[in-house]
C-alpha positions as CSV (number, residue, x, y, z in Angstrom):
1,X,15.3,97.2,-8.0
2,X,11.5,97.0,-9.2
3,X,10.2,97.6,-12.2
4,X,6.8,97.8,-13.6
5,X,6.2,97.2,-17.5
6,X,2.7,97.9,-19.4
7,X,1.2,94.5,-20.7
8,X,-1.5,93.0,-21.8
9,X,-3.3,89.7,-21.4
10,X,-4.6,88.0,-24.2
11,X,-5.3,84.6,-24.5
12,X,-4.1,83.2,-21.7
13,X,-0.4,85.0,-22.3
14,X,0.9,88.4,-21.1
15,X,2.4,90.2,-23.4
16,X,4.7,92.8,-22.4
17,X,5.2,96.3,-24.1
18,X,9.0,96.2,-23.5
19,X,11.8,93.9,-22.4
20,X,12.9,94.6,-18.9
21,X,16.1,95.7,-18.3
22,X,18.8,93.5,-16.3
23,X,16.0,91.1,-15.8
24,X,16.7,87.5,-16.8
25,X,14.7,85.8,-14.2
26,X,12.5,86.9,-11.8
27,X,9.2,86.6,-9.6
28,X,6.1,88.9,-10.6
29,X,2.9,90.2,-9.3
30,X,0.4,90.7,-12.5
31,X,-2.3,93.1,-11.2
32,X,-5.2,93.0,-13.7
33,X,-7.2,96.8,-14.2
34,X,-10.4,97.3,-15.0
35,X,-11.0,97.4,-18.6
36,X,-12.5,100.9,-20.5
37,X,-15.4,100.1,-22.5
38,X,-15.2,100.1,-25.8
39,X,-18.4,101.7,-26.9
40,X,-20.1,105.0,-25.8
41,X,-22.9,103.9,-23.3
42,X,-26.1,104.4,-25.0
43,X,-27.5,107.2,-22.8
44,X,-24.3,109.5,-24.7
45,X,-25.2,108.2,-27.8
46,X,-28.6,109.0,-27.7
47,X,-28.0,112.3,-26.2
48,X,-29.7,115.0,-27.9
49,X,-28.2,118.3,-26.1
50,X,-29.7,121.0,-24.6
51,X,-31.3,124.3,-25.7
52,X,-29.2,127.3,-25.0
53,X,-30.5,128.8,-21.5
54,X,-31.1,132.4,-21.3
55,X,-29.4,132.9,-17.4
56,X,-26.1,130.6,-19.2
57,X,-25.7,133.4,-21.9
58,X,-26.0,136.2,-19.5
59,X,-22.8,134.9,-17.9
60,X,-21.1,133.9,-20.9
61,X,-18.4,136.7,-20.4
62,X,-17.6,136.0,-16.8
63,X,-16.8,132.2,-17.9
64,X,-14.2,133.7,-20.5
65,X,-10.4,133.5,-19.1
66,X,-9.0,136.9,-18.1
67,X,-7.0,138.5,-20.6
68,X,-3.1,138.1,-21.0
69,X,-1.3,141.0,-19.5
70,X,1.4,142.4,-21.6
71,X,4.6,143.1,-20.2
């Protein structure tokens, strides 16, 4: 049966986030993701917003989710 564990490689080792189960030996395919950066790009940081738009507030309301029914 296959299993697939969370890891991580570091240093040269993969470290594993849990012992397999049943597994004492075994042949493995390590598929490496992309990484997530681990700042916000600058663009976001530097992002000063937006002033409010008049046409955005005059559907404010119709963005709102219905109401709950009662029943």
């Amino acid at each position: 049966m296959l299993q697939t564990i969370l890891g991580i490689y570091k240093n040269g080792k993969i470290e594993l986030s849990q012992t397999p189960q049943g597994i004492t030996e075994s042949s493995v395919f390590v598929t490496f993701l992309p990484t997530k950066p681990t700042t916000w790009p600058e663009i976001i940081i530097n992002h000063q917003g937006i002033a409010d738009n008049i046409i955005f507030e005059s559907y404010r309301d119709e963005l709102l989710p219905p109401p709950e029914i009662e029943l």
